[in-house]
PALO-82914 format. One line per 4 residues: number of its first residue (from 0); their letters; for each residue y, x, z of N, C-alpha, C. Coordinates in steps of 0.1 Angstrom, whole numbers. Atoms other than C-alpha are relative to their C-alpha. Layout:
N
NUM	A	Y/X/Z/Y/X/Z/Y/X/Z ~ ... $
//
This chain:
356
0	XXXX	12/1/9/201/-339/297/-4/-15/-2 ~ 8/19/-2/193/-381/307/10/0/-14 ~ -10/5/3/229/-387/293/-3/2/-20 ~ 4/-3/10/214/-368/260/-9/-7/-10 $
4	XXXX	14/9/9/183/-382/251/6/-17/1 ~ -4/17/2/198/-419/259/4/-2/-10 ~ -9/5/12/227/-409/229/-13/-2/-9 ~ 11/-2/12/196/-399/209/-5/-15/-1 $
8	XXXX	2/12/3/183/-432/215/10/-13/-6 ~ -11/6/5/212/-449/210/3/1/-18 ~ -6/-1/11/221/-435/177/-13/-6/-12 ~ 13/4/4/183/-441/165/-1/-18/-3 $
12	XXXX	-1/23/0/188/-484/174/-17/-2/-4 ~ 16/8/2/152/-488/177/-4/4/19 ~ 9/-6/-13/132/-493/209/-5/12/0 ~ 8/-14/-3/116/-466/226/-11/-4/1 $
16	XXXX	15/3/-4/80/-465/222/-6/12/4 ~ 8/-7/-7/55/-447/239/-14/9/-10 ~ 11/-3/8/25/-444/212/2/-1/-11 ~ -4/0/11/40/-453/181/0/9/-6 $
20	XXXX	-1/-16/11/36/-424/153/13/-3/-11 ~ -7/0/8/62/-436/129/13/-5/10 ~ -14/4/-14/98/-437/145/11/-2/-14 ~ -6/7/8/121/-457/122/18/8/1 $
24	XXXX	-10/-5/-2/153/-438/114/9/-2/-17 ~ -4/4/14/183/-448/88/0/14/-5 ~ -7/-12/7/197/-417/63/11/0/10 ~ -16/-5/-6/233/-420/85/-6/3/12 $
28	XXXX	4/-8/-10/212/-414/117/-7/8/-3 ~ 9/-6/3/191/-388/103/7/10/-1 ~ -11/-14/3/224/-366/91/6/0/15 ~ -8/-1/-13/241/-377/126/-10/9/12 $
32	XXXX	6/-6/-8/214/-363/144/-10/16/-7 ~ -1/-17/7/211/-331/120/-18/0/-2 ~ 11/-2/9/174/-341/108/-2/8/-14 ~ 0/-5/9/163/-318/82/-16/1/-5 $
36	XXXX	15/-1/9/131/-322/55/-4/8/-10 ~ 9/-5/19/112/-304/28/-10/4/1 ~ 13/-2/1/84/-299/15/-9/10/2 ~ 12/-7/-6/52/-283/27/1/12/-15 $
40	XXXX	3/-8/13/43/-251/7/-11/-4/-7 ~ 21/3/2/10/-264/-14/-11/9/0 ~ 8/-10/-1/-16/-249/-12/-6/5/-16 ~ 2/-7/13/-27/-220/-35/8/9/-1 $
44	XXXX	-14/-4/5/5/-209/-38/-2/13/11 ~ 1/-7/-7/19/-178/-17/2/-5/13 ~ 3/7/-16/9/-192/20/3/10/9 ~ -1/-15/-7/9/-153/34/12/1/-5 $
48	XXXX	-13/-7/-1/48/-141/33/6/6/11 ~ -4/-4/-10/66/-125/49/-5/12/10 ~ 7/-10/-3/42/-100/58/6/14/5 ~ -2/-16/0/51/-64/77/-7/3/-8 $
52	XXXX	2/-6/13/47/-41/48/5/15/1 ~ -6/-15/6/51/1/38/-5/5/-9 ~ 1/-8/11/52/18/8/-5/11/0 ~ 5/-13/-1/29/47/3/-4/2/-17 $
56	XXXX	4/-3/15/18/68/-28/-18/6/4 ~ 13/-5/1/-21/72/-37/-3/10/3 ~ -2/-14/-2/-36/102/-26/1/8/-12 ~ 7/-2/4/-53/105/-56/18/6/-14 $
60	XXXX	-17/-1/9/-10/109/-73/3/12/6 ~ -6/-7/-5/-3/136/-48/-4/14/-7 ~ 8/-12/2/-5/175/-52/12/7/9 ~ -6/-10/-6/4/202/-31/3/12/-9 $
64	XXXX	1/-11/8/16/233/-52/5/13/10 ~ -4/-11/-3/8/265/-32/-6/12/-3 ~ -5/-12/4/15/302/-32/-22/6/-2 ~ 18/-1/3/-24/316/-48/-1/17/10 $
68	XXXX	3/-9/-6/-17/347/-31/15/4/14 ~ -13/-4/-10/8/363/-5/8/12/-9 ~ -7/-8/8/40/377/-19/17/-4/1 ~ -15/0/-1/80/375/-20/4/-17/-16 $
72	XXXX	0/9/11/91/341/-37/12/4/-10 ~ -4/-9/9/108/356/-66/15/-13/-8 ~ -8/15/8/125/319/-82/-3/-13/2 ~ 4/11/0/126/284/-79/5/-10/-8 $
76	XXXX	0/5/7/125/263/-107/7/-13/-5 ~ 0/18/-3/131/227/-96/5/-3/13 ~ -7/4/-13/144/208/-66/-5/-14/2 ~ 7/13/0/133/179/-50/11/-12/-4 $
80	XXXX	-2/10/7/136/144/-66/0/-1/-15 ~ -6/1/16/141/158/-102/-18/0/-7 ~ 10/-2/10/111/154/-126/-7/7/-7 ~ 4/-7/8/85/175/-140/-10/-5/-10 $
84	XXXX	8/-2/14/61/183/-172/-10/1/9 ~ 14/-9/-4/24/191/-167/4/10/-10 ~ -2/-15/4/25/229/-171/12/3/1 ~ -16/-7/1/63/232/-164/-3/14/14 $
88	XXXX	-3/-11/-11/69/264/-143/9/-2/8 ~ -3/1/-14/77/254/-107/7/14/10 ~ -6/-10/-12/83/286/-86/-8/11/-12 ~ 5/-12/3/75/323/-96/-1/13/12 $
92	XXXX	2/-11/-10/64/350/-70/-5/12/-6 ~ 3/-10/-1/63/384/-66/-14/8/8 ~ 15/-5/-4/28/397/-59/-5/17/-1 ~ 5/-14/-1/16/435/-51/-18/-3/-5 $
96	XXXX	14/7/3/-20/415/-51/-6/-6/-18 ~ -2/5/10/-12/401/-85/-7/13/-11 ~ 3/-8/8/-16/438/-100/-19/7/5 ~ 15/-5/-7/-47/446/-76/-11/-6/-9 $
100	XXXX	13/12/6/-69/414/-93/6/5/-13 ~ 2/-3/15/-57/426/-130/-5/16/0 ~ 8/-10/4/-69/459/-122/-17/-2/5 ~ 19/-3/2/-103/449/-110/0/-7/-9 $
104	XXXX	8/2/14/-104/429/-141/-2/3/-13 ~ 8/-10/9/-102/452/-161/-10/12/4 ~ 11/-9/-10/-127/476/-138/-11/-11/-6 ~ 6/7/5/-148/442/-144/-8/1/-12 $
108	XXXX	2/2/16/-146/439/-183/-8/15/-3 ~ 5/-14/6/-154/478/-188/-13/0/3 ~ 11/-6/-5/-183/477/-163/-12/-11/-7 ~ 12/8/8/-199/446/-180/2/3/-16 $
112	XXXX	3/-7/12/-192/459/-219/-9/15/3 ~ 8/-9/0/-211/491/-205/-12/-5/5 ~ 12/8/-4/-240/474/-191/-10/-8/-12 ~ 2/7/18/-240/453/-228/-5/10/-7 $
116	XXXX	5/-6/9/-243/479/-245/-14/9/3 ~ 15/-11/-9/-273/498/-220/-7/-12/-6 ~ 13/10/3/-292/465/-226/-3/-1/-15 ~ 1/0/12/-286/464/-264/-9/12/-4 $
120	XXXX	10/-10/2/-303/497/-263/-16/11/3 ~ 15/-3/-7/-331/497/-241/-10/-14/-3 ~ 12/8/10/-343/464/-264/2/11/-7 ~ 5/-1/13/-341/485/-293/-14/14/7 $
124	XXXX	10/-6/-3/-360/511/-274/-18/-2/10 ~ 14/8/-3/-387/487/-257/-6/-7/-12 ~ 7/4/13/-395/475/-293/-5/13/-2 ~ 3/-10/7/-396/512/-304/-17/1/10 $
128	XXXX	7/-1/-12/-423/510/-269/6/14/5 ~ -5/-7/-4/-405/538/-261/5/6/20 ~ 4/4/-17/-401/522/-224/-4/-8/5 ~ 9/12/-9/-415/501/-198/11/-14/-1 $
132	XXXX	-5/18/-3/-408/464/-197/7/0/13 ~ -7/0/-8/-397/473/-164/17/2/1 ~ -7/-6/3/-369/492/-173/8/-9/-7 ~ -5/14/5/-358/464/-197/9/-12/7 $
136	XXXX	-4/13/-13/-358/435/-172/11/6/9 ~ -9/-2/-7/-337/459/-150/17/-1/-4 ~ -10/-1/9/-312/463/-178/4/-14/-3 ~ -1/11/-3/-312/427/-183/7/-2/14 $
140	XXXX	-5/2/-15/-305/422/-145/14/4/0 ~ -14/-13/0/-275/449/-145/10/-12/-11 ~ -8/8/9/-261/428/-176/9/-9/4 ~ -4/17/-7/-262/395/-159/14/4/9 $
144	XXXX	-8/-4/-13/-247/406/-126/15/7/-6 ~ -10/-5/7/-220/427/-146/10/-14/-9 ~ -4/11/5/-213/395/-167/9/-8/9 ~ -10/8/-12/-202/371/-138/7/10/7 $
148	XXXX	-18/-6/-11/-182/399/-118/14/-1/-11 ~ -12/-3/7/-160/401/-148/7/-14/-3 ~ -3/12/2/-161/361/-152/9/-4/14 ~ -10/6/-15/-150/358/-115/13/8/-1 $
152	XXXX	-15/-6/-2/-121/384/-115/4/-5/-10 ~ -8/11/11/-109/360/-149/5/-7/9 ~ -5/13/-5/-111/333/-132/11/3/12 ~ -14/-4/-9/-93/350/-100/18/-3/-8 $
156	XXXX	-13/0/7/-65/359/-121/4/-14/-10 ~ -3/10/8/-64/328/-140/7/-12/10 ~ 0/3/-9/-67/309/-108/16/0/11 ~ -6/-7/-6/-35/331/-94/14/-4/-9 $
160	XXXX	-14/6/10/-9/318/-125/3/12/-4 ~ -4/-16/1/-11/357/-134/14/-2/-14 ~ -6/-1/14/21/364/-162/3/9/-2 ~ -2/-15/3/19/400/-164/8/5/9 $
164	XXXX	-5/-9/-8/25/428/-142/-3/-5/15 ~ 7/3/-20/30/415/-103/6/-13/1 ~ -7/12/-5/47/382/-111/-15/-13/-3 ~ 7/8/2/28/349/-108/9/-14/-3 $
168	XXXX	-10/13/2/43/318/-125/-7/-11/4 ~ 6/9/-5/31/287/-107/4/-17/-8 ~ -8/13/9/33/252/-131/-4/-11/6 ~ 1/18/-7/31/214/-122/-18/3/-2 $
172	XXXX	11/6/3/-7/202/-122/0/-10/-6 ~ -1/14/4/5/171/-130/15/-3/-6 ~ -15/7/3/38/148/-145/4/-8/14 ~ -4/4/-16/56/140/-116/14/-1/5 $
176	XXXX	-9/2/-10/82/136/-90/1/15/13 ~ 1/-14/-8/92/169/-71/0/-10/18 ~ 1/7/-16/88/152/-29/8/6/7 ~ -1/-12/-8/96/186/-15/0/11/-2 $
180	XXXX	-1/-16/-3/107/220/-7/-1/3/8 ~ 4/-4/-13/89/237/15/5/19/0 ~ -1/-14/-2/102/273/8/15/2/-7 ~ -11/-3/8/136/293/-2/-4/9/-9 $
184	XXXX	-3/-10/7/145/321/-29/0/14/15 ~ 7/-10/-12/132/355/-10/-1/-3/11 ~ 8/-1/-9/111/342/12/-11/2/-1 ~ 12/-10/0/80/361/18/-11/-14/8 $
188	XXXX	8/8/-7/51/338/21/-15/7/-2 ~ 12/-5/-5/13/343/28/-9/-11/-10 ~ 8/5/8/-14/332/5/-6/-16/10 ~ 0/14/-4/-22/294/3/13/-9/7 $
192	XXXX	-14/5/-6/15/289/17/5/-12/-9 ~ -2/6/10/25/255/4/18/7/-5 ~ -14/-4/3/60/257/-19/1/-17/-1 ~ -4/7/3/64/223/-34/-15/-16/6 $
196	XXXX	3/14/-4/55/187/-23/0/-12/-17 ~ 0/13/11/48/164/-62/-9/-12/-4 ~ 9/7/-1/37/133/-68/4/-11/-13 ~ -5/10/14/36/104/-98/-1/-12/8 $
200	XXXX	-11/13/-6/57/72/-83/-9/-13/-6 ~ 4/11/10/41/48/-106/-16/-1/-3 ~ -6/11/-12/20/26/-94/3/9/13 ~ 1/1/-11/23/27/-58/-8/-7/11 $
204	XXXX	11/8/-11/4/13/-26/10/-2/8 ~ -10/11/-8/17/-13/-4/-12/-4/14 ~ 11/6/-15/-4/-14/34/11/-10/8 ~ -5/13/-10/3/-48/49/-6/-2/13 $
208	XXXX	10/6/-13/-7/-58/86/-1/-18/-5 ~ 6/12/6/-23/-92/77/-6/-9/13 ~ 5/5/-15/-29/-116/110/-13/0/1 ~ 16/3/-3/-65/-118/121/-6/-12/-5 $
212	XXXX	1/16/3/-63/-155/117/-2/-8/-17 ~ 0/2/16/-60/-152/79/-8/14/-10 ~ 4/-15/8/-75/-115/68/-13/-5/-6 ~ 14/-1/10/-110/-128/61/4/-5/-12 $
216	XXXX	1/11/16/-100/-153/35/13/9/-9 ~ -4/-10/9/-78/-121/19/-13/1/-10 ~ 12/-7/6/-98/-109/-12/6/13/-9 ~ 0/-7/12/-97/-81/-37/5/-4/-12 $
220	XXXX	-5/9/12/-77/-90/-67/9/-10/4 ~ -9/9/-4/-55/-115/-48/14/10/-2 ~ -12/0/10/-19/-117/-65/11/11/14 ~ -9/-9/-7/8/-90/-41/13/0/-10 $
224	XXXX	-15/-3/5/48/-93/-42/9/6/10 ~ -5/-2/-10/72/-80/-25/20/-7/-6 ~ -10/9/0/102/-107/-25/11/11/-2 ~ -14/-8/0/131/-83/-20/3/8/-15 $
228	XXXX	0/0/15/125/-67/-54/-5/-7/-11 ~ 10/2/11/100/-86/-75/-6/6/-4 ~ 14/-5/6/75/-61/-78/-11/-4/4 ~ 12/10/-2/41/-76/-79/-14/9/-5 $
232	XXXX	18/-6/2/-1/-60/-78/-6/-13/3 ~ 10/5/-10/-28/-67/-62/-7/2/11 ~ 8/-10/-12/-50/-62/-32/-14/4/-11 ~ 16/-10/5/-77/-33/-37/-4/0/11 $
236	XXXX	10/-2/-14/-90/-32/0/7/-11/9 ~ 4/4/-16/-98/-50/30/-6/4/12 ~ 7/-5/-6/-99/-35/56/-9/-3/13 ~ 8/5/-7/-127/-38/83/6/1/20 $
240	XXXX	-5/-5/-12/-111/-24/115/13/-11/6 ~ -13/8/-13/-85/-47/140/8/10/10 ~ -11/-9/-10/-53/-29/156/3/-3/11 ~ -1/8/-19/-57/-39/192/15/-1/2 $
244	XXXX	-12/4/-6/-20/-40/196/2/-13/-5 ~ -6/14/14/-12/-66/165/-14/-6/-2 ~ 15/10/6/-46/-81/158/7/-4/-10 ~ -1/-2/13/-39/-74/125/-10/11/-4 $
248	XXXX	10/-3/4/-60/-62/99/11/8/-12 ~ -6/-10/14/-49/-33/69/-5/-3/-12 ~ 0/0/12/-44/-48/36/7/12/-10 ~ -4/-8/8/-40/-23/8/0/-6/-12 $
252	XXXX	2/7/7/-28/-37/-21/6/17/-15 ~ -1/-11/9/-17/-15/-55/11/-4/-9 ~ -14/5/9/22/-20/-72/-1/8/-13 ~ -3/-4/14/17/-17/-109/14/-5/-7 $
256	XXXX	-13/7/3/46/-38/-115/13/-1/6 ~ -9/-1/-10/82/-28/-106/-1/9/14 ~ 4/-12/-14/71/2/-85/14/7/-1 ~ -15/-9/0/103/22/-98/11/-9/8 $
260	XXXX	-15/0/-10/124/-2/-74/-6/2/16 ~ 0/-3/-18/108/10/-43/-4/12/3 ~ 1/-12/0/103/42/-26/-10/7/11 ~ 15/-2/-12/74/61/-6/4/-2/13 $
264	XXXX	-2/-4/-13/74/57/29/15/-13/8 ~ -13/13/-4/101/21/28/-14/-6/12 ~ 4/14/-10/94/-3/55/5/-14/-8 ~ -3/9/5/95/-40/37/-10/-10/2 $
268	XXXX	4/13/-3/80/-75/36/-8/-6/-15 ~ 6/2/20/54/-85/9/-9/-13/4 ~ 5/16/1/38/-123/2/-14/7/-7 ~ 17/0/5/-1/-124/-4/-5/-12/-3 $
272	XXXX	3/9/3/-12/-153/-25/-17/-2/3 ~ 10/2/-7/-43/-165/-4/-10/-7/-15 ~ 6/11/10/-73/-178/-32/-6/-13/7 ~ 8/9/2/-82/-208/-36/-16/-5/9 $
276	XXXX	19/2/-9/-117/-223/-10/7/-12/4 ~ 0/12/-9/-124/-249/14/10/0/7 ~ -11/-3/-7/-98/-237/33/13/-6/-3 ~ -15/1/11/-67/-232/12/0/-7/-9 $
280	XXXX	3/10/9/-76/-257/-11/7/-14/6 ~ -9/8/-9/-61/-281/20/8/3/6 ~ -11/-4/-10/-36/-262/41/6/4/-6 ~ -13/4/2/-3/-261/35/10/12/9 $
284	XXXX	-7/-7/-8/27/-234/49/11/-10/1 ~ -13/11/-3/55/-253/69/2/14/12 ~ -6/-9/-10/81/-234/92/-14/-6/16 ~ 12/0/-13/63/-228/132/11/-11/3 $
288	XXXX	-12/8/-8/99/-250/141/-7/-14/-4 ~ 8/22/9/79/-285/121/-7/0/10 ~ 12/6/-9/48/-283/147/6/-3/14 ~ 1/4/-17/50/-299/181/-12/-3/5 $
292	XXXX	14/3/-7/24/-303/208/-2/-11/6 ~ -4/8/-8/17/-336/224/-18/-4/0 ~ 15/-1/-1/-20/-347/242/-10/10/-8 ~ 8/-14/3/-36/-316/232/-2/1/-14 $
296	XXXX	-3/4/17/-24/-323/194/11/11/-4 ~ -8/-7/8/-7/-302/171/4/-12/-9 ~ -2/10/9/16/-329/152/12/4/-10 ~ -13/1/8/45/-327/124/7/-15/-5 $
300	XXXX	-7/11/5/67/-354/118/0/4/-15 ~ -3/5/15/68/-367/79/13/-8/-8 ~ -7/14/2/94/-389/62/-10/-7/-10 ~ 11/9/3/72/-420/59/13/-16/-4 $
304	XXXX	-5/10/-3/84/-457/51/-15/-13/7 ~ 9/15/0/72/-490/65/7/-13/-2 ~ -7/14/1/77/-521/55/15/5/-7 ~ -10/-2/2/114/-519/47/11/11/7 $
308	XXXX	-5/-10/-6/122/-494/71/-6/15/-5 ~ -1/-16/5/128/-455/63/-1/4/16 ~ 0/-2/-9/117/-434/88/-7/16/2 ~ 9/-12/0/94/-404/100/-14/-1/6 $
312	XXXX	12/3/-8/57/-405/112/-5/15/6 ~ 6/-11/-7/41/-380/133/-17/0/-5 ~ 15/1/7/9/-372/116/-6/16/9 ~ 5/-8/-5/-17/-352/135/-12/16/-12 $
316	XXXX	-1/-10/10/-22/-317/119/-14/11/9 ~ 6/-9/-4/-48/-289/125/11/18/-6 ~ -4/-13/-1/-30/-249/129/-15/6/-3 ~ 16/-10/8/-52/-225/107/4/16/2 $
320	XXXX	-4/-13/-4/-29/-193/120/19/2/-4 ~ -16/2/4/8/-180/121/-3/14/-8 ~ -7/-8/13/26/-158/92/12/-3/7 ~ -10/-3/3/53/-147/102/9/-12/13 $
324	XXXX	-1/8/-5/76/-171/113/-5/-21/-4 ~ 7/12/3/52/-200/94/-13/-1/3 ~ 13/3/-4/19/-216/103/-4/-5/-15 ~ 11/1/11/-10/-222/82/-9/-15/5 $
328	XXXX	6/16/-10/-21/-265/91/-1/-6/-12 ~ 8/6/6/-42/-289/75/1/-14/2 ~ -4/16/-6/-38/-329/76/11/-4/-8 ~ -10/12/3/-8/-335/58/-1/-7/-14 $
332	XXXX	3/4/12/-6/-357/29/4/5/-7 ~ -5/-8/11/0/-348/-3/11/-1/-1 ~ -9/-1/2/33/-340/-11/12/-2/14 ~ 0/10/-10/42/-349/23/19/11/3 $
336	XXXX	-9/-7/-1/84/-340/32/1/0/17 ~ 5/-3/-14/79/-321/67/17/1/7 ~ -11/-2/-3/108/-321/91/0/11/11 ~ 4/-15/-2/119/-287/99/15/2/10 $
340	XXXX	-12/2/-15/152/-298/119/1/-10/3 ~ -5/14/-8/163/-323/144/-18/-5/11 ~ 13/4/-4/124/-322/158/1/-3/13 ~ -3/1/-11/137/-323/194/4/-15/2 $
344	XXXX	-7/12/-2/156/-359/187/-10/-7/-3 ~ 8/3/1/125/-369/172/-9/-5/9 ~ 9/-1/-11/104/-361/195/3/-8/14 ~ -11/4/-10/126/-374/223/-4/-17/0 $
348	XXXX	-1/14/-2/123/-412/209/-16/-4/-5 ~ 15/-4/0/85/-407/199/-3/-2/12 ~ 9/5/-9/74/-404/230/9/-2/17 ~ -8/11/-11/98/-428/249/11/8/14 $
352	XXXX	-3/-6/-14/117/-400/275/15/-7/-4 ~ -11/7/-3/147/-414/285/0/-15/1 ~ 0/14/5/135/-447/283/5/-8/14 ~ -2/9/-16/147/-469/318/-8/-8/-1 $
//
């Protein structure tokens, strides 16, 4: 290890100093010693990458399509992945119940057109005074009540996808994406039984874990990508709650853009463009490999010159949180080119070890 840091010094040809922040290095020792530079990310830009990331669908996209009554599934229409209509016919079942609810509604319909016509005739005979007001109001009553039983056993059967006789044809609610099959051809299921799993793909929702160290300065409306495809939203929530494992926080963001290249339920990696403040307005993303620690300092070497010498300076930096494998630090100059390899040889004639 001595024999090491000496060559380091050696190849360098500058004293070793102790306190010095700029450490004088040509270009041919810079490649010999596998130095490597670039530039800081600026700020504004995407500072958050890299982010754990999964792909979910809205609830508000989903639908369950199941059986309205108990009965024998009779057909199935569709398969999962393939595409439907609103109102296309999904599944068809066999229902004994199906003929039950069309005969009470026509039991219904008879008992309230007989009711209609008692009340139509006991006004003309409370005009004649014929009878009591009582008698009226009762007829009235009877009407009413007669009315809505026949409106509910509609709606039952309407409710039920009735299509004559004992079958019930069951259609999309929505334009969609079939998810799932939850049943075969004759199988006998039980009312409320789901059949089909559909959902509309486009957009999508993207929940990121988001470090603690950076979630507040998340906002609503801030820009969402996810690098592996280039589909791009925004965030719509922040969430309040911390995940004691990860002290991380659940961003939800919303992919209107390029949703059709990703799929519900992916695991992937999405960049969050931090806005604009006091903050981010000065810090900068550089790999975590650029920072070193020295007297209770967080520092990055720069390539600096002085005088006629080319070199690197160790400029002292403030850490504002890690991403990933980058930190979030404040301090460097504008445009400043951070060195992201060789920090060990650096560091080495920086602060003088090997020195005899």
């Amino acid at each position: 290890m001595r024999s090491l840091l000496l060559s380091t010094a050696t190849l360098l040809g500058s004293p070793l100093v102790q306190a010095a922040e700029f450490v004088p290095v040509t270009a041919a020792q810079s490649k010999a010693l596998g130095i490597v530079a670039q530039g800081a990310t600026p700020p504004g830009q995407a500072l958050a990458g890299a982010l754990p990331a999964s792909i979910e669908i809205p609830n508000g996209q989903q639908r369950v399509i199941a059986a309205p009554l108990a009965g024998i599934v009779e057909s199935l229409e569709t398969s999962p992945g393939m595409s439907v209509r609103k109102g296309q016919v999904l599944a068809r079942i066999a229902s004994p119940q199906a003929l039950e609810l069309q005969r009470d509604r026509i039991q219904a319909d008879a008992q309230a057109s007989l009711t209609r016509q008692t009340l139509q005739r006991d006004e003309q005979l409370f005009r004649e005074g014929l009878i009591a007001e009582s008698r009226l109001q009762a007829s009235r009553a009877n009407a009413t009540q007669a009315a809505a039983q026949a409106s509910e056993r509609r709606q039952e059967l309407s409710l039920a996808q009735h299509s004559g006789g004992h079958t019930l044809s069951l259609t999309a609610p929505i334009a969609g994406t079939v998810l799932e099959q939850l049943v075969t051809v004759g199988q006998r299921v039980e009312q409320s039984a789901p059949l089909y799993r559909i959902a509309r793909l486009d957009p999508l929702v993207v929940d990121i874990q988001v470090p603690l160290s950076i979630a507040a300065r998340v906002r609503v409306g801030s820009p969402v990508r996810i690098p592996s495809t280039g589909a791009t939203g925004e965030v719509i929530a922040v969430g309040r709650a911390v995940d004691p494992a990860s002290q991380s926080v659940r961003v939800r963001g919303t992919i209107n853009r390029g949703a059709d290249s990703l799929r519900p339920g992916q695991v992937t990696a999405a960049d969050l463009v931090l806005p604009e403040g006091p903050k981010s307005g000065t810090e900068s993303q550089v790999p975590a490999s650029a920072v070193l620690h020295h007297r209770d300092k967080s520092w990055i070497f720069v390539a600096a010159r002085e005088g006629e010498a080319t070199g690197y300076r160790a400029v002292p930096v403030t850490v504002g949180g890690r991403i990933g494998d980058a930190v979030l630090v404040s301090g460097l100059p504008a445009g400043a080119q951070v060195v992201t390899g060789g920090v060990a040889a650096l560091k080495a004639n920086w602060l003088g070890i090997g020195k005899e």
